[in-house]
C-alpha positions as CSV (number, residue, x, y, z in Angstrom):
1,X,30.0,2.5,-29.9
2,X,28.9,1.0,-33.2
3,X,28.1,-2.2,-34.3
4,X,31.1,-2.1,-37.0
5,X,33.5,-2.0,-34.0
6,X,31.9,-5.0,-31.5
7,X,33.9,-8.2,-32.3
8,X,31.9,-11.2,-30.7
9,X,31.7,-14.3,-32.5
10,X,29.0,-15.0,-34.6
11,X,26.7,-12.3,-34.0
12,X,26.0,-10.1,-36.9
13,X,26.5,-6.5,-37.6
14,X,22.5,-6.3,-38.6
15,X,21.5,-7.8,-34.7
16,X,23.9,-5.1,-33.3
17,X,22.5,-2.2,-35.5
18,X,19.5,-3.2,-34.0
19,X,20.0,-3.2,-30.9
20,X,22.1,0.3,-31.3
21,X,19.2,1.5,-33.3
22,X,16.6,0.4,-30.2
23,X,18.8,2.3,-27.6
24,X,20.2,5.5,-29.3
25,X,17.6,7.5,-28.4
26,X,17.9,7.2,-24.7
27,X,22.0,8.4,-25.3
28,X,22.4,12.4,-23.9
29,X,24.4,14.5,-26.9
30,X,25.3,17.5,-23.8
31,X,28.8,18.0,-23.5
32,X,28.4,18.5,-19.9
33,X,27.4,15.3,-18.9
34,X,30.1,13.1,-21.0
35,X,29.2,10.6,-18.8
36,X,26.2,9.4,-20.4
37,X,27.6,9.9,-24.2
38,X,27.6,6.5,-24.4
39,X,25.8,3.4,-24.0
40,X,26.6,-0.1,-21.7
41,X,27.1,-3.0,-23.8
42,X,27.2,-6.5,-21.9
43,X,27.8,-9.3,-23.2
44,X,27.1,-13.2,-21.7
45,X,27.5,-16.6,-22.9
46,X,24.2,-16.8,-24.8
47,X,23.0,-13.2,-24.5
48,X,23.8,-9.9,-25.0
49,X,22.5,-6.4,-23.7
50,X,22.8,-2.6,-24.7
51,X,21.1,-0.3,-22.5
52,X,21.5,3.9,-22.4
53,X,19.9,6.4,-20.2
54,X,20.2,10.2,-20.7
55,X,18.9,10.9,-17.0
56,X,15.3,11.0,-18.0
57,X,14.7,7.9,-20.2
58,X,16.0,4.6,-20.1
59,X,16.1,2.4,-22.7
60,X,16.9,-1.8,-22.9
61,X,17.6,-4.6,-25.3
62,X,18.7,-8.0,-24.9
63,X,19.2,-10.1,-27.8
64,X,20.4,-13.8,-28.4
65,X,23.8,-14.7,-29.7
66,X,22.1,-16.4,-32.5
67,X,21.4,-12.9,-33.6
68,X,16.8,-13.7,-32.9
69,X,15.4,-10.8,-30.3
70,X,15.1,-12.6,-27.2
71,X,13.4,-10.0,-25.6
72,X,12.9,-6.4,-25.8
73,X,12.4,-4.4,-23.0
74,X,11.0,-1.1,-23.9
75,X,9.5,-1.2,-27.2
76,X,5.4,-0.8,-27.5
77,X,5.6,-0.1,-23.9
78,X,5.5,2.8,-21.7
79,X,8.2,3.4,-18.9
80,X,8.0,5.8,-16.4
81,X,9.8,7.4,-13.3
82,X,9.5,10.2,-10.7
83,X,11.4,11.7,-7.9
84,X,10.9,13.9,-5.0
85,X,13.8,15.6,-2.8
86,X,14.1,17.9,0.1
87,X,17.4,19.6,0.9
88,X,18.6,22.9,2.4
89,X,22.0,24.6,1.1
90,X,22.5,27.7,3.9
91,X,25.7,29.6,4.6
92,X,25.3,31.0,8.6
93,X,26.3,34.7,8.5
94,X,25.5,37.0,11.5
95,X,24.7,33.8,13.4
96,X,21.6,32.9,10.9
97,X,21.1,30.6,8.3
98,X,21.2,32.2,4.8
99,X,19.9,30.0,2.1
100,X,22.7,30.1,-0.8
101,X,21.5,31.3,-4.1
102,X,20.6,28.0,-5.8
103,X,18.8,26.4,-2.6
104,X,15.9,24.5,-3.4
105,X,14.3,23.4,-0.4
106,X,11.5,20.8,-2.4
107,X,12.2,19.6,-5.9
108,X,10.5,16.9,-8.2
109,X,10.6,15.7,-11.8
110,X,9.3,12.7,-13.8
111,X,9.7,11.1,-17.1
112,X,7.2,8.9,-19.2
113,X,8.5,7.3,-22.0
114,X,7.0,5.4,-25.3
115,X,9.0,3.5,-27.1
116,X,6.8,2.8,-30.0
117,X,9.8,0.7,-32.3
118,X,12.8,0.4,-33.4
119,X,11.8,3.7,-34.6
120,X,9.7,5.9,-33.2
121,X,10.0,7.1,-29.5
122,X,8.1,9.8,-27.5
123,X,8.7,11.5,-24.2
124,X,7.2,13.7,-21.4
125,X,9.3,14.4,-19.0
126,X,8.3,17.4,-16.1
127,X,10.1,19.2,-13.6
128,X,9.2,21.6,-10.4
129,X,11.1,22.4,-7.4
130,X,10.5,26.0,-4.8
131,X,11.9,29.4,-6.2
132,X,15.7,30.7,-6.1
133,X,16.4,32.4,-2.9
134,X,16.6,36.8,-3.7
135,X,17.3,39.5,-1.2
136,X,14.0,42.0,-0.8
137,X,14.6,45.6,-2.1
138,X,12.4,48.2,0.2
139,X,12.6,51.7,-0.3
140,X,11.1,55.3,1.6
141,X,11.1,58.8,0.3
142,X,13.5,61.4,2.5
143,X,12.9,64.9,1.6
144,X,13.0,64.8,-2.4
145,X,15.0,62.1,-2.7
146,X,14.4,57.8,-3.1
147,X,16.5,55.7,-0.9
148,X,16.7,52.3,-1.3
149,X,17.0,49.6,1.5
150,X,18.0,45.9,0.9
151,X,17.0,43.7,3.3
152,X,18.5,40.6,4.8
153,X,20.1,38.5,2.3
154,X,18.1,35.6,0.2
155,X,15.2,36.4,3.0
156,X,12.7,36.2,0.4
157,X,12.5,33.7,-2.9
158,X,11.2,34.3,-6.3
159,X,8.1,32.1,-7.8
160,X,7.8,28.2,-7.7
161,X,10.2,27.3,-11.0
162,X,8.0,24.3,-13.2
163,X,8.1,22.6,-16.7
164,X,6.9,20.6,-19.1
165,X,8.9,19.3,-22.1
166,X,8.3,16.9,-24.6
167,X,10.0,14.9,-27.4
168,X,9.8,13.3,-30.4
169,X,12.7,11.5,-32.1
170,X,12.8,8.8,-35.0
171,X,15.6,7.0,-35.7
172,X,16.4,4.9,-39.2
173,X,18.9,2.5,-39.8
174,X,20.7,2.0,-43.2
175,X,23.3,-0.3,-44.0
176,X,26.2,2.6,-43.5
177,X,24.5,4.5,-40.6
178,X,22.0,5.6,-38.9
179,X,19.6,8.9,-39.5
180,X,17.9,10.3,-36.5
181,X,15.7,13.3,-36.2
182,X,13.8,15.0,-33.2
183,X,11.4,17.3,-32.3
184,X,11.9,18.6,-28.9
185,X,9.3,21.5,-27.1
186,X,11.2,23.0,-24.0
187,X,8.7,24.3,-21.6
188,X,5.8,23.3,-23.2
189,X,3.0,25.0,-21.6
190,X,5.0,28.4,-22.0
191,X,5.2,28.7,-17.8
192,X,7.1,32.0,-16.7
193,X,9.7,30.5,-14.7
194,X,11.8,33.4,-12.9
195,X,15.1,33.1,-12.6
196,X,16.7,35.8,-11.9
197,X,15.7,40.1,-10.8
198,X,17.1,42.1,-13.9
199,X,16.2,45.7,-12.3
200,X,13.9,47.2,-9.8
201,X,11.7,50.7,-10.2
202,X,9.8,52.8,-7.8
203,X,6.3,53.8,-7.6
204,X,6.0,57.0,-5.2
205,X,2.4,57.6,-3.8
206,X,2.9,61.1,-3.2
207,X,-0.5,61.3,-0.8
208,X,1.1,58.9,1.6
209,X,5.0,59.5,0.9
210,X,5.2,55.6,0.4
211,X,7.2,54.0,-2.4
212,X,6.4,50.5,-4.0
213,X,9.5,48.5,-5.8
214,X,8.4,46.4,-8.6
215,X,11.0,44.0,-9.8
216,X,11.7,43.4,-13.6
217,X,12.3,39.7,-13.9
218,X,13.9,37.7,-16.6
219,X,13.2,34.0,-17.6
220,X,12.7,31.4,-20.6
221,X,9.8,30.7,-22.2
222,X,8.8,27.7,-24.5
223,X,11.4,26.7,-27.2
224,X,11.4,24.5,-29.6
225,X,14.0,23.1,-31.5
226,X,14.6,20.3,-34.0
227,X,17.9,18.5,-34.7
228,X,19.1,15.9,-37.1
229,X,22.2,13.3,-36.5
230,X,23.9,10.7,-39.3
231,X,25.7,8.3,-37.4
232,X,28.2,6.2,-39.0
């Protein structure tokens, strides 16, 4: 939505790119969650409100009709949430439970937001929840030969997943658009977060005719990125 395309009496364009300008930064860009590519725009006899949230922050501005700030919600001020869940996702097979391969038995996340202005925003935002379920790989030497033996399916699970992002965004208004930039750090802290086995090899202690399996696993490490956006 833009403030070119809001007809509402005799607010002016400049108090809605404002109040576009205060919002935008809290509006998700992922394709795959359309439903938050926008922002909520109310309007009232002598008010009117724009708010946006991208799941992590959330941002609010309410403005007079007169087109004079009546209050603003976010800016200088710090905003935060957190959540914690517990919930089991099992299949039974063989008359047990078998945790399915994205159950996450305890999972938590939190955002702390600083909306410094019109124009400067900065955000924390952290998540954790218990490892993704694997099946255990065993394995025993017979004669000259390794055999491997799986055990019971998504019996085991791999390391805790956590992570810390943070980003930085700044948004400037012009009189035919707005330019907004971020800085964004994915996994701040660099964590090796597991998320899936890519192959196994096999250790044979000869003396004891014993094999250890060592997994080789794959994950994501910290990434940056930076972005710009004119919007018009």
């Amino acid at each position: 939505m833009f403030a070119s395309e809001v007809s509402c009496g005799g607010e002016s364009r400049a108090s809605l790119r404002e109040m576009v300008a205060k919002t935008q930064f809290a509006i998700t860009g992922e394709d795959t969650r359309y439903f938050l590519n926008g922002a909520l725009f109310v309007l009232r006899p002598t008010e009117m409100s724009l708010v946006a949230t991208d799941g992590h922050r959330l941002a609010l501005v309410t403005t007079a009709r007169d087109g004079k700030a009546k209050k603003d919600e976010g800016e200088g001020k710090v905003s935060w949430w957190a959540s914690f869940a517990r919930s089991s996702a099992v299949d039974m097979i063989g008359g047990r439970d078998v945790p399915r391969s994205w159950d996450q038995p305890n999972a938590a996340s939190f955002s702390v937001n600083y909306h410094r202005s019109a124009t400067w925003n900065f955000n924390v935002a952290g998540l954790y929840h218990s490892g993704w379920p694997t099946t255990p790989l065993n394995a025993s030497v017979v004669g000259s030969t390794i055999e491997p033996v799986l055990g019971e399916r998504n019996a085991a699970r791999l390391s805790a997943f956590s992570r810390l992002d943070t980003r930085i965004s700044r948004s400037t208004t012009f009189s035919h658009g707005t330019f907004r930039s971020w800085i964004e750090v994915t996994n701040l802290l660099n964590h090796h977060n597991v998320c899936c086995v890519q192959d196994f090899s096999f250790v044979v202690n000869q003396g004891q005719r014993t094999v250890d399996v060592r997994e080789s696993n794959t994950g994501v490490g910290r990434l940056p990125s930076f972005g710009v956006a004119w919007e018009f």
